[in-house]
C-alpha positions in Angstrom: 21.3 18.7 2.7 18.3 17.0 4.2 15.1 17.9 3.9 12.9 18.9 6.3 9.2 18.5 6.5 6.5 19.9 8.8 3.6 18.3 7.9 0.1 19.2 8.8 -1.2 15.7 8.3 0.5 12.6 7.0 -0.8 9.5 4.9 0.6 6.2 4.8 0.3 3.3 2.6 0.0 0.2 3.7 0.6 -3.1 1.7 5.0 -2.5 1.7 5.2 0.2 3.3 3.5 -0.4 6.9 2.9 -4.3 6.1 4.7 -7.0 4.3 1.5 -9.0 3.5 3.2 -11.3 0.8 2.7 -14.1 2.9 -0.6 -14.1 2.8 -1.2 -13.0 -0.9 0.9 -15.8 -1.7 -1.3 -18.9 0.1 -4.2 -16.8 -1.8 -2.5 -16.8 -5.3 -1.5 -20.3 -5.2 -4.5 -21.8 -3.8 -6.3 -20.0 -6.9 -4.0 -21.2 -9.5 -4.4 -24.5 -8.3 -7.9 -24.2 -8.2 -8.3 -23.7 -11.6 -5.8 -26.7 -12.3 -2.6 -24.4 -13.0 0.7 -24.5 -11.0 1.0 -22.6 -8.2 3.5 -18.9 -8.7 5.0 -18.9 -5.8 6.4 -16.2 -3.0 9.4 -14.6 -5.0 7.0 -14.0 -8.3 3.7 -12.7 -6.0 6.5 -10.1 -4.2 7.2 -8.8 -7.2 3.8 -8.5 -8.7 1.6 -6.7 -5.5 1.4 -3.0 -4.8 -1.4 -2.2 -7.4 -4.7 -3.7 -5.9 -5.9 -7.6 -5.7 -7.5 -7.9 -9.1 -4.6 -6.2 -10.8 -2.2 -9.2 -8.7 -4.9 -11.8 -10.0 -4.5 -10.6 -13.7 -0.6 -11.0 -13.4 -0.6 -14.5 -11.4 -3.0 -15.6 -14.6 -0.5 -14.2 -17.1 3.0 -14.6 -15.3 3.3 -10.9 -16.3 3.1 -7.1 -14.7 1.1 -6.0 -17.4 -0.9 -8.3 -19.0 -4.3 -9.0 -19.4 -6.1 -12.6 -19.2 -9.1 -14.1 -21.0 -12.2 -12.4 -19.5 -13.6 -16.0 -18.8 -10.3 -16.8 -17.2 -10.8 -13.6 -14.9 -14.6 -14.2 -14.1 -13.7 -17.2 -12.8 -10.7 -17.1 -11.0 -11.2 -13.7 -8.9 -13.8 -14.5 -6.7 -11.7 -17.8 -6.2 -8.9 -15.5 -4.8 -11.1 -13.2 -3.0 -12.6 -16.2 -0.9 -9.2 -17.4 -0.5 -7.8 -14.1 0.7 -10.8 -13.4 2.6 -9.8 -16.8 4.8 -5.5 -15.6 4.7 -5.8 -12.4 5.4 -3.9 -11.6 8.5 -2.5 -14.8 9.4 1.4 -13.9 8.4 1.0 -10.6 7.4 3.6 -8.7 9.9 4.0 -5.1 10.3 8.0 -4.0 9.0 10.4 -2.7 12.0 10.4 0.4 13.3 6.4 0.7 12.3 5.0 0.6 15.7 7.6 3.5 16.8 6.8 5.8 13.8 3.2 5.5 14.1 3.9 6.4 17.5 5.8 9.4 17.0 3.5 10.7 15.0 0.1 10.3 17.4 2.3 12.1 20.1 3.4 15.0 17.6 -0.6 15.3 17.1 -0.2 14.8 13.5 -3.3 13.6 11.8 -3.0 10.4 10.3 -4.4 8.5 7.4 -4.1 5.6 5.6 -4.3 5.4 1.8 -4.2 2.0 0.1 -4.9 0.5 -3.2 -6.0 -2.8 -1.3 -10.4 -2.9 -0.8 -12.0 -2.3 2.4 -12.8 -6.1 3.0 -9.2 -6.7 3.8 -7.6 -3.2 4.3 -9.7 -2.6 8.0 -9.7 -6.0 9.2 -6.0 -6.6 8.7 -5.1 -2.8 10.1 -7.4 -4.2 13.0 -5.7 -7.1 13.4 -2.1 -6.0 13.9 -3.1 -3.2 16.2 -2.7 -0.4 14.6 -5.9 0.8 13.3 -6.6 3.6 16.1 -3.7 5.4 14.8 -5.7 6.5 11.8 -8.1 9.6 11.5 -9.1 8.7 7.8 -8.5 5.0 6.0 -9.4 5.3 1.8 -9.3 2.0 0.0 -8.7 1.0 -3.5 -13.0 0.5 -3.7 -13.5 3.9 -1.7 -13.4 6.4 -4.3 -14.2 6.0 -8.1 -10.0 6.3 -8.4 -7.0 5.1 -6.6 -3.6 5.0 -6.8 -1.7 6.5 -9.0 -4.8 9.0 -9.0 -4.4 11.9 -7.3 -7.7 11.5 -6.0 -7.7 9.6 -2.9 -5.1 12.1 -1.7 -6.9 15.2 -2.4 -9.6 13.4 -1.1 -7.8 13.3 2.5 -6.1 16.7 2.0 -9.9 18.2 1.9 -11.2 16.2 4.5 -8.9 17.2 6.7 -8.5 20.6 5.3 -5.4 20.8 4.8 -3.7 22.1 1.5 -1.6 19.6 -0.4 1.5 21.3 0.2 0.9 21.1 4.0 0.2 17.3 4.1 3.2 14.4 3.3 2.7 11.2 1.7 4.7 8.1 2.9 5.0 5.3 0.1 6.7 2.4 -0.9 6.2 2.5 -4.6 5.8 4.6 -7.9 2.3 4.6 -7.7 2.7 6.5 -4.5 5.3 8.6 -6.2 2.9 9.5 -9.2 -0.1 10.0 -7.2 2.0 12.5 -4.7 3.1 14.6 -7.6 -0.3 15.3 -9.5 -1.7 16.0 -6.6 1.1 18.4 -5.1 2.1 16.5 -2.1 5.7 16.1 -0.8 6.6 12.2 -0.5 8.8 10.2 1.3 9.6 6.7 0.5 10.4 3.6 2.3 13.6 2.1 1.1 12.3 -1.6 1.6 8.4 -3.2 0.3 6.7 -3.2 -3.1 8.4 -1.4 -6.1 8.6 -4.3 -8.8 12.1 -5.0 -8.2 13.1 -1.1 -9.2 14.7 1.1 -6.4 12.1 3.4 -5.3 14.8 6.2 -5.4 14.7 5.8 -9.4 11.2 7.7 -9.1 12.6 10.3 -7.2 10.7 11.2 -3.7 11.7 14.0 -2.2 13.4 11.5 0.8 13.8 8.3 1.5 14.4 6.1 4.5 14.7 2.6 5.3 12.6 2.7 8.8 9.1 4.2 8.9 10.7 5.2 12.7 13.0 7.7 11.0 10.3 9.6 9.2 10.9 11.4 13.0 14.5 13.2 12.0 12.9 14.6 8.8 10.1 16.8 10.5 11.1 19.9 13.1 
């Protein structure tokens, strides 16, 4: 049986889950990589490397792996390379995933307060929300430099939850990943995933939300 949710306030992530900003991330990655004289990684490799902030996806374009860690030197040098780089792609193919627009939408005319909750920093998380149109919808926006924690933290959510003062149990997380997954359980939110964005090549229903749909516009048939 479906599950049915009445929500007092929702959060959304953004990078996957309201945006596909690969595009972007992917001119950024490249240009740094050949910047410091490497080759660039390339679309398919940066897709499956972003949903856990910018430095963390500069650490695996140096390494070629999810976790690994560079040469500090190596790191020095080539982030602020990337963040200047992002800083100028930011927003130029990033394009918000069907049925976004309608959800969001939905949502304002329920009166639902809305947040956003992202692992990407403030520099780039308001200007891009900005500039696809859609940053009014949001009451509250916490980025990954926000709050001394983010994702998979609980923090950030409990941070929302109180601001709006509303108990965990009451609110709903909407994600695209694990991290969401994990940072929905410790801090006692329900979650509901998006079958499509950012989940390193796993299916998100491995991590077990307690939904999942492939259109941020059906989030609609799950509430009362």
């Amino acid at each position: 049986m479906t599950r049915v949710f009445d929500p007092q306030m929702v959060l959304v992530d953004l990078d996957g889950t309201l945006v596909d900003s690969v595009p972007d991330l992917t001119h950024s990655v490249d240009e740094m990589m050949v910047a410091l004289g490497r080759a660039p990684q390339g679309e398919a490799a940066v897709r499956h490397w972003v949903g856990n902030g910018v430095e963390r996806l500069v650490k695996r374009a140096l390494t070629g792996t999810l976790d690994g860690e560079p040469d500090a030197a190596d790191l020095t040098r080539a982030y602020p390379i990337f963040l200047e780089r992002y800083a100028a792609h930011n927003g130029e193919h990033a394009q918000l995933y069907p049925g976004v627009r309608e959800g969001l939408a939905t949502l304002a005319e329920r009166g639902i307060p809305l947040g956003c909750v992202t692992n990407k920093a403030a520099q780039f998380t308001e200007p891009l929300l900005a500039g696809l149109g859609i940053a009014a919808h949001f009451r509250l926006i916490i980025s990954g430099d926000t709050l001394p924690e983010k994702k998979p933290s609980p923090l950030p959510l409990l941070h929302a939850a109180a601001h709006f003062g509303v108990a965990p149990a009451a609110s709903l997380m909407v994600g695209d990943s694990i991290s969401d997954v994990k940072a929905a359980r410790a801090a006692g939110f329900p979650v509901v995933c998006v079958s499509y964005g950012y989940n390193h090549g796993l299916d998100i229903r491995d991590a077990e939300p307690d939904a999942v749909i492939d259109s941020l516009a059906a989030l609609d048939s799950l509430l009362p």
